[in-house]
Each structure stands twice: as structure tokens, then as C-alpha cells.
GULORO-373881 format. One record per residue (C-alpha): residue number from 0; residue in one letter; x, y, z. Coordinates in nm, 4 decimals. Example, Ala and Ser with C-alpha at 12.3 -4.5 7.8 and 13.67 -1.06 7.14 Angstrom:
REM residues 2
+-----+-----+----------+----------+----------+
!   n ! res !       xx !       yy !       zz !
+-----+-----+----------+----------+----------+
!   0 !   a !   1.2300 !  -0.4500 !   0.7800 !
!   1 !   s !   1.3670 !  -0.1060 !   0.7140 !
+-----+-----+----------+----------+----------+
END
This chain:
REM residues 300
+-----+-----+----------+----------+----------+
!   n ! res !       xx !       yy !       zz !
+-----+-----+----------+----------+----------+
!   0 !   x !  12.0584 !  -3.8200 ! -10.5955 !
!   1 !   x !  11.8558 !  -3.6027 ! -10.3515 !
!   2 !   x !  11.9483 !  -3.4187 ! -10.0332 !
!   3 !   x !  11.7470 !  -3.2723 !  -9.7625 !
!   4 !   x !  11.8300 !  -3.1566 !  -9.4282 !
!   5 !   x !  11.7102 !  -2.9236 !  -9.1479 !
!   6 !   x !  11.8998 !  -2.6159 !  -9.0240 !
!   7 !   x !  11.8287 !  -2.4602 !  -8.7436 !
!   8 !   x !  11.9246 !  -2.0867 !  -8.6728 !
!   9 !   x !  11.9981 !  -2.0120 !  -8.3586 !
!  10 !   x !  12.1449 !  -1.6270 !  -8.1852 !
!  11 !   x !  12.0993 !  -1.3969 !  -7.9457 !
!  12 !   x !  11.7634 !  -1.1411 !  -8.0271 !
!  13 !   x !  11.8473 !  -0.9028 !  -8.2881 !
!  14 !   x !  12.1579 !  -1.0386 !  -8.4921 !
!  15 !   x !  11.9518 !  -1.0620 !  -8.8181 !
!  16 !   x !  11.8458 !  -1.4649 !  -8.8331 !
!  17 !   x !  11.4959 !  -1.3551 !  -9.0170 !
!  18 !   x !  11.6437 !  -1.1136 !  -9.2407 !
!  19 !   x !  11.8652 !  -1.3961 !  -9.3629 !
!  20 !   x !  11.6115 !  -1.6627 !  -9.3903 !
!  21 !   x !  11.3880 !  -1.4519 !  -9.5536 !
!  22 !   x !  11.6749 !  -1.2947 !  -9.8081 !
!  23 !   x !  11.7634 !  -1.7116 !  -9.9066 !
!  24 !   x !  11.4229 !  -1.7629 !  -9.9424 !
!  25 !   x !  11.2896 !  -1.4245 ! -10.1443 !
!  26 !   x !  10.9692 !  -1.3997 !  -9.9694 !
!  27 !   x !  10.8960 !  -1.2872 !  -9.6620 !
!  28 !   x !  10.8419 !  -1.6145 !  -9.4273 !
!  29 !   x !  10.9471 !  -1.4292 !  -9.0943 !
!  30 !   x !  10.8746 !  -1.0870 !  -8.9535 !
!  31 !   x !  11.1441 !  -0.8350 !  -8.8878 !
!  32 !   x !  11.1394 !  -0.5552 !  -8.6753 !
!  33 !   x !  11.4859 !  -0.3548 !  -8.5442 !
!  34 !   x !  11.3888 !  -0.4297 !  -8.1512 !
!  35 !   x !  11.4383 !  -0.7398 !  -8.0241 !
!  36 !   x !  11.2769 !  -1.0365 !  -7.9842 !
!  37 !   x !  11.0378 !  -0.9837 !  -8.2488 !
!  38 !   x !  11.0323 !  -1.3624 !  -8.3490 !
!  39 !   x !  10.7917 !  -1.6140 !  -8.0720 !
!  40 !   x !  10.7901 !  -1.9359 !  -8.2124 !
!  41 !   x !  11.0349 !  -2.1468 !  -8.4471 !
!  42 !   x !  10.9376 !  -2.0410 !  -8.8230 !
!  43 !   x !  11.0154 !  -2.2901 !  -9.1195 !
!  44 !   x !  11.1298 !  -2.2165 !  -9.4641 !
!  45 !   x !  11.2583 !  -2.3969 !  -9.7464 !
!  46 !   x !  11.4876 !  -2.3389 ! -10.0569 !
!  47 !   x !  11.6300 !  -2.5881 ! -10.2799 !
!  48 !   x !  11.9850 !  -2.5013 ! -10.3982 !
!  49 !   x !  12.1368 !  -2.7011 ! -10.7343 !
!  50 !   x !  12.4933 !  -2.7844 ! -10.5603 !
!  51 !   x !  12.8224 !  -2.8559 ! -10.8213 !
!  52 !   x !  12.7837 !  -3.1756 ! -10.8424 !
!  53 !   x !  12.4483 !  -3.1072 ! -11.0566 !
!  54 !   x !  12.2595 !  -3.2401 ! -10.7396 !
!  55 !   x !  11.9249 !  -3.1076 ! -10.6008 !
!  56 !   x !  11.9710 !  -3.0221 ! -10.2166 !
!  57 !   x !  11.6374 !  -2.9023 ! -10.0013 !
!  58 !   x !  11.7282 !  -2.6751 !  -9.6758 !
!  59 !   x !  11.4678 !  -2.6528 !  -9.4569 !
!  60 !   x !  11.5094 !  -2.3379 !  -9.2354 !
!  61 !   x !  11.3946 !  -2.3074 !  -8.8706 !
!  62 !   x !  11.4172 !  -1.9582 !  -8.7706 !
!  63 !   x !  11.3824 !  -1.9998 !  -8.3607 !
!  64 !   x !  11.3567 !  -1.6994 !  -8.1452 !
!  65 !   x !  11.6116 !  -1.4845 !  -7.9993 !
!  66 !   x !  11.7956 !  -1.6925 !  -7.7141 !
!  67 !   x !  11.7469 !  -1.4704 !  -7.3879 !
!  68 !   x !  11.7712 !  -1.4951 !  -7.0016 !
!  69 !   x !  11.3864 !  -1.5686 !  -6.9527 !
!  70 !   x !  11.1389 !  -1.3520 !  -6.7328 !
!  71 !   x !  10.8503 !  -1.4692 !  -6.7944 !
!  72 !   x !  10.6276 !  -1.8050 !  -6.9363 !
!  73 !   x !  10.6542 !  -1.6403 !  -7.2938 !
!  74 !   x !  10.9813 !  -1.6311 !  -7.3285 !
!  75 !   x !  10.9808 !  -1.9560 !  -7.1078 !
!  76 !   x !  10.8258 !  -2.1196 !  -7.4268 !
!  77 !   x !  11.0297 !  -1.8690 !  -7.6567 !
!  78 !   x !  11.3485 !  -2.0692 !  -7.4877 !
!  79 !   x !  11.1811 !  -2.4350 !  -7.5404 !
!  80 !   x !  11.1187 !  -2.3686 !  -7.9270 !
!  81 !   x !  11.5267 !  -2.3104 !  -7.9491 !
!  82 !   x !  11.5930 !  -2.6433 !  -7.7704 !
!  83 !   x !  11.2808 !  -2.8163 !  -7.9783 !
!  84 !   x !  11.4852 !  -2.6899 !  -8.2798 !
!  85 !   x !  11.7794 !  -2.8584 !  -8.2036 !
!  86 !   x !  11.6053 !  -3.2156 !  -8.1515 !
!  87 !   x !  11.5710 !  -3.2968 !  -8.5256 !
!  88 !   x !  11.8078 !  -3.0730 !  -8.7339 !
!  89 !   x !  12.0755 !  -3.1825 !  -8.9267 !
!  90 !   x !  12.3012 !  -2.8674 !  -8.9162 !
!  91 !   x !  12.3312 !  -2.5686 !  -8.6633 !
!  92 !   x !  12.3175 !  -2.2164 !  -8.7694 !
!  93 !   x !  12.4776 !  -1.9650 !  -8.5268 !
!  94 !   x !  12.4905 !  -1.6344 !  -8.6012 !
!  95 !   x !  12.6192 !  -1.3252 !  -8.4718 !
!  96 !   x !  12.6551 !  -0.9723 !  -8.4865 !
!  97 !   x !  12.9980 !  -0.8568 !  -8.6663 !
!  98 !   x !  12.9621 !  -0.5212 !  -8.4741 !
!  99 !   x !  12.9345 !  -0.6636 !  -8.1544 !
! 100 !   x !  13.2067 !  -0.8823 !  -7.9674 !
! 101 !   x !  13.2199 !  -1.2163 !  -7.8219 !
! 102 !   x !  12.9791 !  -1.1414 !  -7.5042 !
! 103 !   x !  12.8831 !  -1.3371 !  -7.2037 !
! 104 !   x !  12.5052 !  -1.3706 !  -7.3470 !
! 105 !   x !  12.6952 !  -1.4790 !  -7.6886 !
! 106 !   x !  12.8771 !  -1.7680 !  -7.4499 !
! 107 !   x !  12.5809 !  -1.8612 !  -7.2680 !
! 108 !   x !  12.3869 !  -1.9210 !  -7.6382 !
! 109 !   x !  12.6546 !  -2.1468 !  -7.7483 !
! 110 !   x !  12.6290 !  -2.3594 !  -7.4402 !
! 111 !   x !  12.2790 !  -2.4783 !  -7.5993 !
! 112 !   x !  12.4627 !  -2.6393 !  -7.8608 !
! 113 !   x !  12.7917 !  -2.6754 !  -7.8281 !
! 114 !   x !  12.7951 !  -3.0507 !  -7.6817 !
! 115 !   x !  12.5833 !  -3.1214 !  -7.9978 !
! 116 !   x !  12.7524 !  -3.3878 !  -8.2814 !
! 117 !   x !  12.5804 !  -3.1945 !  -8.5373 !
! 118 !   x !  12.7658 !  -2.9508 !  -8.7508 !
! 119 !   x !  12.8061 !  -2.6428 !  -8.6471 !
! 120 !   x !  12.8596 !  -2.3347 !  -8.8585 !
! 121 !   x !  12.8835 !  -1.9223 !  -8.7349 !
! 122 !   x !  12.7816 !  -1.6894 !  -8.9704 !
! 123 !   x !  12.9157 !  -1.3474 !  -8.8623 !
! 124 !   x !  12.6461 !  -1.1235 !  -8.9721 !
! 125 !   x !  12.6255 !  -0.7474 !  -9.0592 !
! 126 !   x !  12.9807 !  -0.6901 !  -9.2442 !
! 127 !   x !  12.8196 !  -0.4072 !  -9.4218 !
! 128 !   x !  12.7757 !  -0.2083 !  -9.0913 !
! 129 !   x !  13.1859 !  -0.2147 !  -8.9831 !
! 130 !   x !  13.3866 !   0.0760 !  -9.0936 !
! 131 !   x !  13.7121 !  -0.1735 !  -9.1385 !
! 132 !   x !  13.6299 !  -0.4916 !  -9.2674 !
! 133 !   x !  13.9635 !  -0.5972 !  -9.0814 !
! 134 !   x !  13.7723 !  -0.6383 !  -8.8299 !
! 135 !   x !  13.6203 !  -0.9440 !  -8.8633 !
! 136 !   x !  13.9216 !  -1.1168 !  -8.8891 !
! 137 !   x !  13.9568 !  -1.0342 !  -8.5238 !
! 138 !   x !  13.6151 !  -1.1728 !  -8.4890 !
! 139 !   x !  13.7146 !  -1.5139 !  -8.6429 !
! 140 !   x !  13.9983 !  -1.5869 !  -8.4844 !
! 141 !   x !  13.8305 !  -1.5188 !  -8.1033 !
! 142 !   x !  13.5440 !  -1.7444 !  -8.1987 !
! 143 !   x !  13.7883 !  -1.9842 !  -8.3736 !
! 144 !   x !  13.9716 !  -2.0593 !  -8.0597 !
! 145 !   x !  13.6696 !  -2.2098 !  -7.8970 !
! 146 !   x !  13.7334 !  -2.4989 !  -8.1032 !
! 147 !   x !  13.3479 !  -2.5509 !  -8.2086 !
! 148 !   x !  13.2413 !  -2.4612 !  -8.5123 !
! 149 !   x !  13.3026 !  -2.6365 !  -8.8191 !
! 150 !   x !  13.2874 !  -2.3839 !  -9.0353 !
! 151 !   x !  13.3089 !  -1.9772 !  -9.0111 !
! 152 !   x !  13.1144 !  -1.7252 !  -9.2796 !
! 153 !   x !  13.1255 !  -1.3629 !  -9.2666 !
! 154 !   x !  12.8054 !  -1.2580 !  -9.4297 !
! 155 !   x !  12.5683 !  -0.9523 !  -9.4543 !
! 156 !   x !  12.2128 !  -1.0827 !  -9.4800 !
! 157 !   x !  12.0335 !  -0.7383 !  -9.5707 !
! 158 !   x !  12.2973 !  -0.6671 !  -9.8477 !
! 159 !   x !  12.2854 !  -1.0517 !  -9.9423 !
! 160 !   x !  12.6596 !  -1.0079 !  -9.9362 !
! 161 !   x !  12.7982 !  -1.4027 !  -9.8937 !
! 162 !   x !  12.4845 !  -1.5872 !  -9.8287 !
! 163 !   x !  12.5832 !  -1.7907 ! -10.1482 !
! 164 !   x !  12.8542 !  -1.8693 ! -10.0315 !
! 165 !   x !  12.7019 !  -1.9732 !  -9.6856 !
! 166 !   x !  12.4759 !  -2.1820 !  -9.8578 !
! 167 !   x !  12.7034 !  -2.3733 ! -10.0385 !
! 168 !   x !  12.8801 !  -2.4472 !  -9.6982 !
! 169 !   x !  12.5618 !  -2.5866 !  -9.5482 !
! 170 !   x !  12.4927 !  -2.7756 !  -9.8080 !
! 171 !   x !  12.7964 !  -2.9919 !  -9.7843 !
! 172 !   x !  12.6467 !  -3.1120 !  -9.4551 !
! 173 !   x !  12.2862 !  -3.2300 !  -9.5660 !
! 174 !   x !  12.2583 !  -3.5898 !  -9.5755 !
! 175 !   x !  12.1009 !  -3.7589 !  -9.8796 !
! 176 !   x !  11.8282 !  -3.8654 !  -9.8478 !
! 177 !   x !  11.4362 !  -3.7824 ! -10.0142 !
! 178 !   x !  11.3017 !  -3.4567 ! -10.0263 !
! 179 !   x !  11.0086 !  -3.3487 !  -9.7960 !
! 180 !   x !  10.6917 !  -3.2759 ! -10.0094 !
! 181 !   x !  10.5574 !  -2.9873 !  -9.9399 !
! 182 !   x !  10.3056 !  -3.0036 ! -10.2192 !
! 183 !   x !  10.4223 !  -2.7103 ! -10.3625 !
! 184 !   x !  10.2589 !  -2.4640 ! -10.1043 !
! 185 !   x !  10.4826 !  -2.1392 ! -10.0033 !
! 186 !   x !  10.5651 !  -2.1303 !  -9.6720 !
! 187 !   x !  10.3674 !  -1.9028 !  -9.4915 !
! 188 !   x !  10.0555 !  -1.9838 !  -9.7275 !
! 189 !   x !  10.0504 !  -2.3404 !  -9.5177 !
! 190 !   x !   9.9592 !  -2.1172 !  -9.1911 !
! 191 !   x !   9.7465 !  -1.8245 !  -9.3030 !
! 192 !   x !   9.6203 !  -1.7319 !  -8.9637 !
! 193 !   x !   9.9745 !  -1.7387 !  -8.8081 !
! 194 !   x !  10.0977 !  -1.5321 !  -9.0963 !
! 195 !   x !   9.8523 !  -1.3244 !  -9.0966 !
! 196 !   x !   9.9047 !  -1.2341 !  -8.7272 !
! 197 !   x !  10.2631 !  -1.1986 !  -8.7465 !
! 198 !   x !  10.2453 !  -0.9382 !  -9.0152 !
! 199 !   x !   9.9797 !  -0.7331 !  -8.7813 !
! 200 !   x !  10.2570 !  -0.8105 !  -8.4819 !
! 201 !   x !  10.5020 !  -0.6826 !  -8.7058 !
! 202 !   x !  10.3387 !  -0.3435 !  -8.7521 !
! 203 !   x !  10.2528 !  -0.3444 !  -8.3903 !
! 204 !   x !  10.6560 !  -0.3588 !  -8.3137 !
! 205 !   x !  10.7543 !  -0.1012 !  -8.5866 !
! 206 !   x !  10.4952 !   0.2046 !  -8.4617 !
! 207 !   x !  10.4698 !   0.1405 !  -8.0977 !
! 208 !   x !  10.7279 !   0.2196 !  -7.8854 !
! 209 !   x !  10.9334 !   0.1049 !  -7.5266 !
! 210 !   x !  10.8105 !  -0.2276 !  -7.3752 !
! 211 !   x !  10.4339 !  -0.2367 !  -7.5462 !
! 212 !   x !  10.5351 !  -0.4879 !  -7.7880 !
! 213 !   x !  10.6164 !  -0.7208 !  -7.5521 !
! 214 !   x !  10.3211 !  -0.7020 !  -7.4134 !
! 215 !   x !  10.1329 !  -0.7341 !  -7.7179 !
! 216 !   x !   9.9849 !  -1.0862 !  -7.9133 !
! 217 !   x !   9.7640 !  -1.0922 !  -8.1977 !
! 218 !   x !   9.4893 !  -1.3581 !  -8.2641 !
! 219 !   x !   9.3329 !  -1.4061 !  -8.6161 !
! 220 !   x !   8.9617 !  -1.4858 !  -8.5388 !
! 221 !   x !   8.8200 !  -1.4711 !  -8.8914 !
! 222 !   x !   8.9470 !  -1.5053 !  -9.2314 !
! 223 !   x !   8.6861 !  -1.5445 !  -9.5015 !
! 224 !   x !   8.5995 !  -1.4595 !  -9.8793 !
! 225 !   x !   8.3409 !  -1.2370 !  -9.9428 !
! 226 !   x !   8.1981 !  -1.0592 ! -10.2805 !
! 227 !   x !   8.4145 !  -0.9409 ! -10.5133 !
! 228 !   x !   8.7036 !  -1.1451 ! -10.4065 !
! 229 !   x !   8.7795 !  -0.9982 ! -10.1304 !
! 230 !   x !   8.9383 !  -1.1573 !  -9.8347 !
! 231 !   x !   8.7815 !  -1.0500 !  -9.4647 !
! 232 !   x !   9.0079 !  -1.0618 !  -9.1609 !
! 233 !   x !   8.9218 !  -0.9995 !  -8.8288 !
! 234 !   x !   9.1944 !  -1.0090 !  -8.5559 !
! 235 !   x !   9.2144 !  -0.9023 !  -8.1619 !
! 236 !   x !   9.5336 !  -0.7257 !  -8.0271 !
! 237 !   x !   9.6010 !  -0.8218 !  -7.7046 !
! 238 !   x !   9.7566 !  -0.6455 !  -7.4607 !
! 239 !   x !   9.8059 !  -0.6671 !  -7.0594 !
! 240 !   x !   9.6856 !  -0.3322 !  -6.8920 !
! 241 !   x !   9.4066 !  -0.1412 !  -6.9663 !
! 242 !   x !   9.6481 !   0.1597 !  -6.9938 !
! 243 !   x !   9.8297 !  -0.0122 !  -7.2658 !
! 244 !   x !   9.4378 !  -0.0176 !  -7.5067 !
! 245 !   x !   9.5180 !   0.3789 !  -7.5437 !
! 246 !   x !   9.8385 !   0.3260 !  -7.6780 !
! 247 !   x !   9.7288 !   0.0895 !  -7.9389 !
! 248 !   x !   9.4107 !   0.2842 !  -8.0611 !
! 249 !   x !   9.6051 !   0.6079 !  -8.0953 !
! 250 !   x !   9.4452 !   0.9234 !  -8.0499 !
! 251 !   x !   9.0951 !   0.9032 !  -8.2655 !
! 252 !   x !   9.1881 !   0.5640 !  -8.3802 !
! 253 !   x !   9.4920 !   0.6825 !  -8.5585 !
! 254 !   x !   9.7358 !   0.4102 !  -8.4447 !
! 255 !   x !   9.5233 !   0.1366 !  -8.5179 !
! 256 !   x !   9.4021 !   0.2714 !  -8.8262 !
! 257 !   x !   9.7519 !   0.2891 !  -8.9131 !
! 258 !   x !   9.8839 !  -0.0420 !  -8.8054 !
! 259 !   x !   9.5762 !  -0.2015 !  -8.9895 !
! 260 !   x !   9.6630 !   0.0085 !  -9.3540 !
! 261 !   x !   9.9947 !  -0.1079 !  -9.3014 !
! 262 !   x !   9.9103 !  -0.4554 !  -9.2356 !
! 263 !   x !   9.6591 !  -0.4391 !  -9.5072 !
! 264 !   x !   9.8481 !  -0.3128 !  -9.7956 !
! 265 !   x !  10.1146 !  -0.5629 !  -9.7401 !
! 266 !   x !   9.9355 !  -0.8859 !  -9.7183 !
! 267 !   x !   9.7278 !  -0.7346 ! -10.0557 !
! 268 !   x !  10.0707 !  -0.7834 ! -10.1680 !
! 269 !   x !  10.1524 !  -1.0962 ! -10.1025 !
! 270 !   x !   9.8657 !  -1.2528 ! -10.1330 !
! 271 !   x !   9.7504 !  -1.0660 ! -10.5017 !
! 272 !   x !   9.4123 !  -1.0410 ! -10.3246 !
! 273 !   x !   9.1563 !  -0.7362 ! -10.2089 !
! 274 !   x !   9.1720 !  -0.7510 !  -9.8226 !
! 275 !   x !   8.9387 !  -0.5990 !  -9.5764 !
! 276 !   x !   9.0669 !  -0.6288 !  -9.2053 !
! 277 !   x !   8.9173 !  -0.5830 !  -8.8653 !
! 278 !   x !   9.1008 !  -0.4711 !  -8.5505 !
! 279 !   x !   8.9718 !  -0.5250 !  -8.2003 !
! 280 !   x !   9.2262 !  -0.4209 !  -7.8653 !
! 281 !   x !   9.1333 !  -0.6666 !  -7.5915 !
! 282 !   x !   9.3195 !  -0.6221 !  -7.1922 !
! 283 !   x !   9.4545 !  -0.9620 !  -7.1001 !
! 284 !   x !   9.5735 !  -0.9394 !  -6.7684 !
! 285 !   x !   9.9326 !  -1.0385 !  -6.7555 !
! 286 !   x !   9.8987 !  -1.2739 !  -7.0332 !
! 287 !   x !  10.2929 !  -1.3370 !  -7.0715 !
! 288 !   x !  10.2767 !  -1.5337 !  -6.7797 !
! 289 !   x !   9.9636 !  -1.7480 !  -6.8554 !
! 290 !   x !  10.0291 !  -2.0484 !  -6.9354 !
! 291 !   x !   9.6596 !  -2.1729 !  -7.0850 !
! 292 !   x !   9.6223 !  -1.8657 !  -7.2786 !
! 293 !   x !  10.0075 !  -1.8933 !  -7.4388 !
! 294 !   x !   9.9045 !  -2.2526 !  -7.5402 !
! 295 !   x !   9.5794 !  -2.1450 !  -7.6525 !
! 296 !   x !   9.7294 !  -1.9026 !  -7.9277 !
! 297 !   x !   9.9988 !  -2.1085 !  -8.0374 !
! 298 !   x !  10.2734 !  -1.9743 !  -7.8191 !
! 299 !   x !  10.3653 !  -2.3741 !  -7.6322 !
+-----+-----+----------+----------+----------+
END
């Protein structure tokens, strides 16, 4: 017998939902970067998990963006791919921050999902970072009175501490039914231009600083082999002010020498290849709010 299901993560920005779908899946299918927001669009992943019962379960991950009060068409469309994620899936993911209590944004999240009949599980992330572990039991019973979640997990996802145990929750839920084929292909290998992009977007959110990588979107515009097995990329950074072209260069080129090394020596990683990348800074006048342009990179 075969399971395979859909779970979709949902939380506010910044509780740690690509850290833990990257940490279940070993690789690195989603960026991570300490400010928030940092994930755009929903991000699958898969893993599949031998349960006790000597059966083969597939959970497919959809890492969505951080749910936020919206200010402009980007996170507009950041807000759609959380409801898009919550059309097909087959369990809900909610996690929060075990350092943080039950908030007003942290109510306002819920309300997404909480008239859903799907299953519904909170994982109450980042135990490592409380002093008393007490704590959480605190946190448990407040979001135990709402009376919505089927199941509660206290997890850290950077220390893996609990995830197994998380998984073995979720996987009570998936239905049976035939696994997806995904002929084999690693997840972010069936995207290379997206993936590529989101590791440059990473670096841009890392070494630039205040609200410049907000403002920032990076489009792949060329990857191709060349001699020697190497792998040629060529990518533009955009960003919305002509001011904002300064900050990304760096002072003789040094910040977007840096962000491209960085970018570079990680995907030469991944990928077990020689890479060779590009970087151009383009001004795209208020291009958060553009609707064409967000649809023409991928971002609706």
C-alpha cells in the first residue's frame, strides 16, 4: 500500500517554515534568510518516510510565503500563493514561533484556515531558543483552547529536534493513494532558473541591509554550458530607484562581486559543476506594484 499527500505550511514571516522543509528534506529546496519575508512564491518538496506499518508514505511540502497584512501587488500575490496552497492539500502545517506568544497577526493567519475540514496540525517551532522549556507548555495549552488543531508538536527545525516525530504525526493523515512520479528529479533541479535566482535573492537578503531586499527581484536570463564543463549564468537584479543600483554594486563593485562569489560557490556545490555567473543591476520603477512585470517573472 502507498500513501501520498500534500502539506501545506503555512505562518506568519520568519517562524522558520523553510528551515524545516529544507532540514526533512536534506537539501536545500527553499532559501533562508533571518529577515522576513524572504520566501515569494509557494516552494514544493518531497520526502518519502517508511511509516510502522512497513508502508511507503510520500509528503509533498509546499512552503508558501510568510502570511502578512499586504502593501503592495507583491505581497498581493505573496497572499494568493497561501490561499492557492490550501486548495489542494491534504494536511495543514501551522507553525509558530515558541518565543513569541499567541499575537493578533498569529489570529488573523489562522483565520485562513481554520474553517478548513482538513487536518490541522501546529508545530511550535524554535524550542532550542527558550531558556525554560516550561514554557511551551504555556504555549500549548493557549493555542489548545482554540479548539482547532488536531494535533500540537513542539519542534526545533534548525536543531532537527522533533521533526521525526512531527513527521510521523503527518503521516497518519495522508490518504492512500499512488505516489506522484517525479521521475526521480530533486526538487529544485526541476526549476533551474527559479533556483538559481533564489539562491542570488538569498545573498541579496543576507548582505544588504533595511528595506532593499524588498525591493529587490532577480531574473535568470541565461544558463548555458560552455567548454570545459562549465555552466554560464547570467542574471539581472532588479531594483526600484536608481539610488538603490549603488547599494547593490557596492563601492568598486565590491557588493556585487560579493553577492555573485557567494552565489557562485554555493550552487558549484550543489550542482558538482564549474559555474561562471554574470550580474547586471537594472532600476525598475516601482516594480512591487506592477502587475505585468510580477507575472512576467513568475511572481502571479
Amino acid at each position: 500500500m502507498e500513501k501520498s499527500g500534500f502539506v501545506s505550511i503555512i505562518g506568519k514571516p520568519n517562524v522558520g517554515k523553510s528551515t524545516l522543509l529544507n532540514n526533512i528534506l536534506n537539501i536545500k529546496a527553499s532559501i533562508v534568510s533571518p529577515k522576513p519575508q524572504t520566501t515569494r512564491v509557494n516552494i514544493y518538496g518531497y520526502t518519502i518516510y517508511r511509516n510502522k506499518q512497513n508502508e511507503d508514505v510520500q509528503i509533498i511540502f509546499i512552503d508558501t510565503p510568510g502570511y502578512h497584512k499586504p502593501v503592495n501587488q507583491l505581497s498581493e500575490s505573496m497572499i494568493m500563493q497561501v490561499l492557492s496552497s490550501l486548495q489542494d492539500t491534504d494536511v495543514i502545517l501551522f507553525i509558530v514561533d515558541a518565543t513569541n506568544p499567541l499575537d493578533q497577526q498569529d489570529r488573523k493567519t489562522i483565520e485562513v484556515f481554520q474553517n478548513s475540514p482538513k487536518p490541522k496540525i501546529l508545530a511550535i517551532n524554535k524550542i532550542d531558543k527558550l531558556k525554560d522549556r516550561k514554557v511551551v507548555l504555556n504555549t500549548i495549552d493557549e493555542y489548545s483552547s482554540l479548539n482547532i488543531f488536531d494535533q500540537i508538536v513542539p519542534i526545533s527545525a534548525l536543531k532537527k529536534e522533533n521533526t521525526d516525530k512531527l513527521i510521523e504525526v503527518i503521516e497518519k493523515y495522508i490518504p492512500y493513494r499512488k505516489h506522484i512520479d517525479f521521475d526521480n528529479v530533486q526538487p529544485f533541479l526541476s526549476n533551474l532558473r527559479f533556483y538559481v535566482s533564489e539562491i542570488i535573492r538569498e545573498k541579496l537578503f543576507n548582505y544588504t541591509h533595511q528595506e532593499l531586499p524588498y525591493k529587490t527581484a532577480v531574473v535568470v536570463e541565461k544558463i548555458e554550458e560552455r567548454k570545459n564543463n562549465v555552466l554560464y549564468i547570467s542574471a539581472t537584479i532588479f531594483v526600484e530607484k536608481e539610488s538603490q543600483k549603488s547599494i547593490v554594486i557596492g563601492k568598486n563593485g565590491s557588493m556585487i562581486k560579493k553577492i555573485g562569489t557567494l552565489a557562485r560557490e554555493e550552487l558549484e556545490f550543489l550542482l558538482n559543476k564549474k559555474i561562471y555567473i554574470d550580474l547586471w543591476v537594472k532600476e525598475k520603477e516601482d516594480w512591487t506594484s506592477n502587475e505585468s512585470f510580477l507575472k512576467s517573472i513568475g511572481y502571479m
